[in-house]
OpenMM code with the backbone's topology and positions (N, CA, C; nanometers):
from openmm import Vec3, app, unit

residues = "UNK UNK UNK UNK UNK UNK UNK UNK UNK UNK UNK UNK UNK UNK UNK UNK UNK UNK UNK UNK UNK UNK UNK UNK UNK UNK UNK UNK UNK UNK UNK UNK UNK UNK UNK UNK UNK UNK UNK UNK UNK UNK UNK UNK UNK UNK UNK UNK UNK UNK UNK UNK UNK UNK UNK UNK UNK UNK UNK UNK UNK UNK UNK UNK UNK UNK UNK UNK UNK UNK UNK UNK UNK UNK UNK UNK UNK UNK UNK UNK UNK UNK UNK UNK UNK UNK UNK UNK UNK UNK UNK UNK UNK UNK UNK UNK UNK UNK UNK UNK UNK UNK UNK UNK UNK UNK UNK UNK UNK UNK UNK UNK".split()
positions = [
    Vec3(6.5697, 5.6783, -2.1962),
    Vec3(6.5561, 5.6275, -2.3322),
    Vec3(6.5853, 5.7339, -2.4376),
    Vec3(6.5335, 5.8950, -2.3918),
    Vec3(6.5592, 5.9379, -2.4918),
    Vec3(6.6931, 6.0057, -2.5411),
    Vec3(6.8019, 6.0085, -2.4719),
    Vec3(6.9576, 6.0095, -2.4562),
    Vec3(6.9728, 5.8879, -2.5285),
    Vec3(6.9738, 5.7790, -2.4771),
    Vec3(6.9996, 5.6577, -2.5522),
    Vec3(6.9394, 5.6668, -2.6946),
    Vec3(6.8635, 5.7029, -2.7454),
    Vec3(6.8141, 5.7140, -2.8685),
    Vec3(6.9174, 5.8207, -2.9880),
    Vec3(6.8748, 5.8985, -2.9060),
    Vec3(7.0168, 6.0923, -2.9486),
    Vec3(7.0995, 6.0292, -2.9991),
    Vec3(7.1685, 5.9277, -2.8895),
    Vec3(7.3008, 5.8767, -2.9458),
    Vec3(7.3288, 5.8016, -3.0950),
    Vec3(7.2530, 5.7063, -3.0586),
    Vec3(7.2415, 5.6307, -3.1702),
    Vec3(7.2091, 5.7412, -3.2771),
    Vec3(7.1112, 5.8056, -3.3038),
    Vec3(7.0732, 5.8345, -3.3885),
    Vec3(7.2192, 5.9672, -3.4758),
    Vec3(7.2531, 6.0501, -3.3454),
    Vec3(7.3600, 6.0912, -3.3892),
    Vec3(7.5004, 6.0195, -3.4236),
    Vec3(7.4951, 5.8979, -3.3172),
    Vec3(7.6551, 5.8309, -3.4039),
    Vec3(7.6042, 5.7366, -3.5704),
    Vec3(7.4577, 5.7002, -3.5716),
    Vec3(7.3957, 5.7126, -3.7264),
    Vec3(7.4374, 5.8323, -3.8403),
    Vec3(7.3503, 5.8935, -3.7986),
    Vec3(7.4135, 5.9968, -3.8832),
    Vec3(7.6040, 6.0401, -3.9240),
    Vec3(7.6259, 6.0322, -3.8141),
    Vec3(7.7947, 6.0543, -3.8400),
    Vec3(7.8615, 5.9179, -3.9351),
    Vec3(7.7934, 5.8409, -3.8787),
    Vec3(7.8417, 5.7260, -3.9990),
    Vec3(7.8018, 5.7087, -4.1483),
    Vec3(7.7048, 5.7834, -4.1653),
    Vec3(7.6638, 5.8262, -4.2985),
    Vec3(7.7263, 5.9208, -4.3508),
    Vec3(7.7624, 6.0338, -4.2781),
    Vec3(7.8513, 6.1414, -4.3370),
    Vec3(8.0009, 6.1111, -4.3235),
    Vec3(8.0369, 6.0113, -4.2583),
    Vec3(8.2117, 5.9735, -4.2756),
    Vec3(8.2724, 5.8336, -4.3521),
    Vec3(8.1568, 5.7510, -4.2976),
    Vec3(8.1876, 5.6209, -4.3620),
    Vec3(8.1125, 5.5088, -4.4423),
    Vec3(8.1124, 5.6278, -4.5797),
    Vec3(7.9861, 5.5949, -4.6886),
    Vec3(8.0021, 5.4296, -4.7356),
    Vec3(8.0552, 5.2963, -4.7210),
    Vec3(8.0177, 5.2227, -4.7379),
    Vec3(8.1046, 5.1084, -4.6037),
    Vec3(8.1216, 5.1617, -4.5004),
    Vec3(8.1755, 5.0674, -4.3791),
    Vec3(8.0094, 5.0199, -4.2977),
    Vec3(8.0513, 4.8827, -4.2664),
    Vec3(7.9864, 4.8151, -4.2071),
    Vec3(7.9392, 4.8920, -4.0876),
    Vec3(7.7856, 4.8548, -4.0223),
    Vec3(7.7452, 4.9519, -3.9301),
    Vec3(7.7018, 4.8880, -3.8312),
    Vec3(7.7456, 4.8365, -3.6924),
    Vec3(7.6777, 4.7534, -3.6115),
    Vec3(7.6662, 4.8371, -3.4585),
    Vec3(7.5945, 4.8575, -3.4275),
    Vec3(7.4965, 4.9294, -3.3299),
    Vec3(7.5254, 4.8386, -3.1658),
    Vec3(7.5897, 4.9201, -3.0921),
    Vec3(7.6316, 4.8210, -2.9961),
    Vec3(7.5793, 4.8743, -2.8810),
    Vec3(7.4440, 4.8228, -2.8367),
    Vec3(7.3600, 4.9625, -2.7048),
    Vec3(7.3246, 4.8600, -2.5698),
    Vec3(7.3714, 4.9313, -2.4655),
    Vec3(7.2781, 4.8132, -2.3232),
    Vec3(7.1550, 4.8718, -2.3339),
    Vec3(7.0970, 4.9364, -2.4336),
    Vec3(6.9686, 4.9605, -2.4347),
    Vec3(6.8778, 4.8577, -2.5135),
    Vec3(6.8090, 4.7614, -2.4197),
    Vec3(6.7265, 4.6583, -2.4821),
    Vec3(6.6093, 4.7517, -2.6036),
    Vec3(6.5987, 4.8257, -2.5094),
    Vec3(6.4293, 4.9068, -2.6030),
    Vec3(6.4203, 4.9821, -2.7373),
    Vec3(6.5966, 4.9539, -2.7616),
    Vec3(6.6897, 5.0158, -2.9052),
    Vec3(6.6714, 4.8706, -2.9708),
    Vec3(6.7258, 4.8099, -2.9393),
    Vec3(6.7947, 4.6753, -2.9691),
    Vec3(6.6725, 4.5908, -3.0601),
    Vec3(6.5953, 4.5854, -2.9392),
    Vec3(6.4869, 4.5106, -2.9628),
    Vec3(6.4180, 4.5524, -3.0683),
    Vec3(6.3926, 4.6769, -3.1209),
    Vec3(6.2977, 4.7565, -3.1715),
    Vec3(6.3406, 4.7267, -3.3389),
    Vec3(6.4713, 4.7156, -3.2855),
    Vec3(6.4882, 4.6965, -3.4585),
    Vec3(6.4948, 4.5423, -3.4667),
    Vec3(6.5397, 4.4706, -3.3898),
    Vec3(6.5779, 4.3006, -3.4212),
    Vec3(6.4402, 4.2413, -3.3744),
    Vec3(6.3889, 4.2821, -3.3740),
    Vec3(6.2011, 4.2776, -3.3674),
    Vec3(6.1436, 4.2755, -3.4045),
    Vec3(6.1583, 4.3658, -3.4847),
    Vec3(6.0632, 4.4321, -3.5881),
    Vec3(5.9910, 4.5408, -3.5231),
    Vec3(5.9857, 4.6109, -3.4155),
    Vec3(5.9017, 4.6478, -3.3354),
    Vec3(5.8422, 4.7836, -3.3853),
    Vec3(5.9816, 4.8413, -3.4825),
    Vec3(5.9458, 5.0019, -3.5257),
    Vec3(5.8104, 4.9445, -3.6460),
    Vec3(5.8419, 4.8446, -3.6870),
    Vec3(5.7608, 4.8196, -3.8056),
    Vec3(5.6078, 4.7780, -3.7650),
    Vec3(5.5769, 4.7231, -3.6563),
    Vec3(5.4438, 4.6671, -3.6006),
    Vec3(5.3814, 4.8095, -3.5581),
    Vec3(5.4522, 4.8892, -3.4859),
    Vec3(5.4041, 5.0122, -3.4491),
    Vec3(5.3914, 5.1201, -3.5737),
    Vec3(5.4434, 5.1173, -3.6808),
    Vec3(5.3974, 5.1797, -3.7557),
    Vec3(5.2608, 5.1110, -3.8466),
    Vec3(5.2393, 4.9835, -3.8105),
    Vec3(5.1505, 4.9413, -3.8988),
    Vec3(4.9702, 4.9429, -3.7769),
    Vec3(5.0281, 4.9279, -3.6671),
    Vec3(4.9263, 4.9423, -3.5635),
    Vec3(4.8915, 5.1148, -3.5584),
    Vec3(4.9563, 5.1709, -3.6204),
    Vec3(4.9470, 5.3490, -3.5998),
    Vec3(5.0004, 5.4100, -3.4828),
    Vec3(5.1118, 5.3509, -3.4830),
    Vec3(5.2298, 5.3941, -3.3193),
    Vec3(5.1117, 5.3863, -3.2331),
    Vec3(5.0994, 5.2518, -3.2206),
    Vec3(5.0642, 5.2038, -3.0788),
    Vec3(5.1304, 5.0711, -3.0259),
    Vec3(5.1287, 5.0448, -2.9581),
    Vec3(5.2437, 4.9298, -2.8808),
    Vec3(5.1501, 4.8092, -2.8825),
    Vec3(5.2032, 4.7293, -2.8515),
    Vec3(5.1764, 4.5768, -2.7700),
    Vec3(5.0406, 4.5934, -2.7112),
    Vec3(5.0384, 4.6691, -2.6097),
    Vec3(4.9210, 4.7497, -2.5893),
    Vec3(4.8249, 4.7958, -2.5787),
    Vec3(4.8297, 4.8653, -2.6728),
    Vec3(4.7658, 4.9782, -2.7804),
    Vec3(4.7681, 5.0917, -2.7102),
    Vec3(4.8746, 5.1154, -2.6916),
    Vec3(4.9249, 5.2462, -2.6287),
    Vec3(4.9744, 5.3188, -2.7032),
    Vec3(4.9952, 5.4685, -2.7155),
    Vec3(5.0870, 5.5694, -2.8152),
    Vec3(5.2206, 5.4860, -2.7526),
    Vec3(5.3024, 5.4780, -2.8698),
    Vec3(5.4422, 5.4466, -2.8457),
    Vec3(5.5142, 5.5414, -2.7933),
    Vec3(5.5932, 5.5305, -2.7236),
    Vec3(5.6760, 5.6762, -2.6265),
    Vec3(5.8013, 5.7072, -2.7512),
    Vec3(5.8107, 5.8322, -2.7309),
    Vec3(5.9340, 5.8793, -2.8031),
    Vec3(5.8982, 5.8793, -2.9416),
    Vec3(5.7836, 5.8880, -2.9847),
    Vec3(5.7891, 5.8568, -3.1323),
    Vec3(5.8672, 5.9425, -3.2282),
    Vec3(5.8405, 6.0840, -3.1900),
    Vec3(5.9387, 6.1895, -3.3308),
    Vec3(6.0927, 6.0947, -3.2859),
    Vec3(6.1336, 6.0609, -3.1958),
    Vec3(6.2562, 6.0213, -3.1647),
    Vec3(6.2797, 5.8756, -3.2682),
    Vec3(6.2065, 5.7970, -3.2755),
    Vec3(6.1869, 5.6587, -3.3582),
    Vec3(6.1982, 5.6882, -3.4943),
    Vec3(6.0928, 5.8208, -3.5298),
    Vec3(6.0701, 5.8541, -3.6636),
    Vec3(6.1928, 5.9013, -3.7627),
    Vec3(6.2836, 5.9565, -3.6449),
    Vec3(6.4030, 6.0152, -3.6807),
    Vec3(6.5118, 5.9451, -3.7219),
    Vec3(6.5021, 5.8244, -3.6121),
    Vec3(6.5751, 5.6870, -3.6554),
    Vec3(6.5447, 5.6523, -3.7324),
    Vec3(6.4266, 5.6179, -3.7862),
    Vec3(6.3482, 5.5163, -3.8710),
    Vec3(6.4164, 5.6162, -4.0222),
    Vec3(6.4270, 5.7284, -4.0049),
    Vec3(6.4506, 5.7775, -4.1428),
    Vec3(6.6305, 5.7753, -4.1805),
    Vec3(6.6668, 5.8267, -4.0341),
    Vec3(6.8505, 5.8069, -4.0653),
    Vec3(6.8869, 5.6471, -4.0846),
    Vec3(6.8091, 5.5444, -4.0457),
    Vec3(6.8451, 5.4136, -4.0778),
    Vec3(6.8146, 5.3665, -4.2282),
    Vec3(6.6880, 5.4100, -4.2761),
    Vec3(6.6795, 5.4136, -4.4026),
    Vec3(6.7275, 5.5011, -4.5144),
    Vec3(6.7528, 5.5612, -4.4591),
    Vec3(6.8548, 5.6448, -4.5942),
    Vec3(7.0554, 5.6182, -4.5837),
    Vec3(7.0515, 5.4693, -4.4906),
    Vec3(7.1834, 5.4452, -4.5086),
    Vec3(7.2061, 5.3369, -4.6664),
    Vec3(7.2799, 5.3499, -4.7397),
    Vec3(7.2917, 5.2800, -4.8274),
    Vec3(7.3427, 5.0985, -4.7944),
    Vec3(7.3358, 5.0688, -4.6677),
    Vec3(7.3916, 4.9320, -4.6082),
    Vec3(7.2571, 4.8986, -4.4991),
    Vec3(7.2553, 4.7257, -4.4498),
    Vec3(7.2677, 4.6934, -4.3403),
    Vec3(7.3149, 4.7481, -4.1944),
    Vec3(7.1736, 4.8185, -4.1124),
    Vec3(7.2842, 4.8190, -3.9420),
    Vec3(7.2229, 4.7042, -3.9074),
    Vec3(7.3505, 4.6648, -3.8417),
    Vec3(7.3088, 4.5046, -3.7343),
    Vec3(7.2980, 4.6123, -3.5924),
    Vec3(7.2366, 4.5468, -3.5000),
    Vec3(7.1732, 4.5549, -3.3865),
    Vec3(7.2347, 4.4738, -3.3106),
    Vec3(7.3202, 4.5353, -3.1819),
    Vec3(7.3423, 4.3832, -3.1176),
    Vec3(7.3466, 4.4650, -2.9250),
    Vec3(7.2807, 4.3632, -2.8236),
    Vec3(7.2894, 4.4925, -2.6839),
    Vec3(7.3862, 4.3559, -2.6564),
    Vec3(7.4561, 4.5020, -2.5363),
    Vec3(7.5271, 4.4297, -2.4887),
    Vec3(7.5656, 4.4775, -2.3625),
    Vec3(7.6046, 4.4044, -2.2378),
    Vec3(7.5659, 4.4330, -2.0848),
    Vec3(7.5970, 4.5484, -2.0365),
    Vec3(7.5038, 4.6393, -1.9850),
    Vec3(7.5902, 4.7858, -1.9095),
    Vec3(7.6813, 4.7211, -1.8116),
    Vec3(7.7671, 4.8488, -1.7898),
    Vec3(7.8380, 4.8640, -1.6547),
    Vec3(7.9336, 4.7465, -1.6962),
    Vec3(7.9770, 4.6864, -1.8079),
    Vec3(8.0571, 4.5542, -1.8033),
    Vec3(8.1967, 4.5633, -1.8289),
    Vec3(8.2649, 4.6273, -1.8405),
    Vec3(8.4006, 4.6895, -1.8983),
    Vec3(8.3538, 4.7121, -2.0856),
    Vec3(8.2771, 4.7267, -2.0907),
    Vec3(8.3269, 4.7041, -2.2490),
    Vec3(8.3899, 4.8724, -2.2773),
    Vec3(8.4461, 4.8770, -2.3416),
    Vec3(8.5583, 5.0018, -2.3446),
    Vec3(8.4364, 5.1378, -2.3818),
    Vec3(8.3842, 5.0998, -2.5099),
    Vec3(8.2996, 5.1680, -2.5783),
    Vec3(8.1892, 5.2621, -2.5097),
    Vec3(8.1104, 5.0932, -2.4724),
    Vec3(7.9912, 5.1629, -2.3840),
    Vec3(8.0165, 5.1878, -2.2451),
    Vec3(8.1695, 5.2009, -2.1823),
    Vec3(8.1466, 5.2405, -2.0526),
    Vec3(8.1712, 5.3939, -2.0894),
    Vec3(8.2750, 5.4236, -2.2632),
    Vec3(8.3488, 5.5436, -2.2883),
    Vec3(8.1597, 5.6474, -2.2704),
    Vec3(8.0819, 5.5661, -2.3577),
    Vec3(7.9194, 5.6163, -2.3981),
    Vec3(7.8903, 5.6626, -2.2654),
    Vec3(7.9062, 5.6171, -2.0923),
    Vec3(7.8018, 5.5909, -2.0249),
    Vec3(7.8680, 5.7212, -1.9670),
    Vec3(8.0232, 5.7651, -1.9829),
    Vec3(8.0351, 5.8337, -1.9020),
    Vec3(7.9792, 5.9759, -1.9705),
    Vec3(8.0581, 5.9729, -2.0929),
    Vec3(7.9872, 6.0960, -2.1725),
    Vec3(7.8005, 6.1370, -2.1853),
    Vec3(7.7343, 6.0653, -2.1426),
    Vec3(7.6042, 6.0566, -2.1478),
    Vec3(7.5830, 6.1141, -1.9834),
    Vec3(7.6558, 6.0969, -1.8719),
    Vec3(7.6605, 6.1772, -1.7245),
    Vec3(7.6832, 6.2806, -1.7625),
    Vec3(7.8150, 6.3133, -1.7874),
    Vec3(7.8840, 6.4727, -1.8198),
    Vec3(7.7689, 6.5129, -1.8816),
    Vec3(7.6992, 6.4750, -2.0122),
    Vec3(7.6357, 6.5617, -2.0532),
    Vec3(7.4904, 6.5926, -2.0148),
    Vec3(7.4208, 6.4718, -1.9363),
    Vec3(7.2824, 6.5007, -1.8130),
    Vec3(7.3192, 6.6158, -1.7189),
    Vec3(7.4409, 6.6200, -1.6755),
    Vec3(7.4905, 6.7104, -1.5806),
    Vec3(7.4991, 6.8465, -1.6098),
    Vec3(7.5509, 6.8903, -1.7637),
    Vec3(7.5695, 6.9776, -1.8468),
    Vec3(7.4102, 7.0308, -1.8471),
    Vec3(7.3130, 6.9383, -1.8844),
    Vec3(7.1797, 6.9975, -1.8971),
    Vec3(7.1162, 7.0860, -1.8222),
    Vec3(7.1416, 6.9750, -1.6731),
    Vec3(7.0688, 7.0151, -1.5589),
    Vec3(7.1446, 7.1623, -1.5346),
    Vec3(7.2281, 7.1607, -1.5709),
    Vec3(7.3173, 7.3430, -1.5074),
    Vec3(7.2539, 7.4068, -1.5733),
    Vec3(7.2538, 7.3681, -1.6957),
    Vec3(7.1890, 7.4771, -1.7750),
    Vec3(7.0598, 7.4754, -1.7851),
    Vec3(6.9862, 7.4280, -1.7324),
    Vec3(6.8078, 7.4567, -1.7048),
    Vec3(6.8211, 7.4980, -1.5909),
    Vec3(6.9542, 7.5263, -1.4829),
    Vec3(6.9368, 7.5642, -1.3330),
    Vec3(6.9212, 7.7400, -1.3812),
    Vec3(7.0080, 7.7579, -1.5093),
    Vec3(7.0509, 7.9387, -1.5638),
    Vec3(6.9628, 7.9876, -1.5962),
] * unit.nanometer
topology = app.Topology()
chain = topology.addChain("A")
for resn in residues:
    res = topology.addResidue(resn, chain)
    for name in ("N", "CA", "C"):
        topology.addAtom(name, app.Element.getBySymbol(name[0]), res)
């Protein structure tokens, strides 16, 4: 989840710094992204005091918080939409591979 989050949050940000008024739609096989915003879910957990469904600490929170702030300081609408891993879609198979290379990249470098 928290790779899947990075991403978003960094291809967020890059869309704020390149494409100050283009449409922004969020395309993740990550339900626990997806959901959170077409949910409302960041918003219940901030009103429960980041606790879940639950009443559990919400996982990842500085990670949410980070979103929660690069999504609000976009001057537009992001739509939210998941859509199936592993399915050809060009994008998220281009995402799934770059997200290996770079788990792989990690692990070497916590092996040094």
């Amino acid at each position: 989840n928290i790779g899947e989050m990075l991403g978003v949050i960094k291809g967020l940000e890059w869309c704020a710094a390149n494409y100050k008024n283009a449409r922004i739609t969020v395309k993740s096989d990550s339900s626990y992204i997806v959901n959170a915003w077409n949910d409302d879910w960041h918003a219940k957990w901030i009103l429960r005091s980041w606790k879940n469904s639950r009443n559990r600490p919400v996982a990842n929170k500085e990670n949410w918080l980070h979103m929660i702030k690069v999504v609000a300081g976009l001057d537009r609408l992001v739509e939210w939409e998941h859509v199936k891993s592993h399915s050809g879609i060009k994008w998220n198979e281009r995402c799934d591979v770059l997200a290996g290379k770079a788990r792989k990249e990690m692990i070497e470098w916590h092996r040094t």
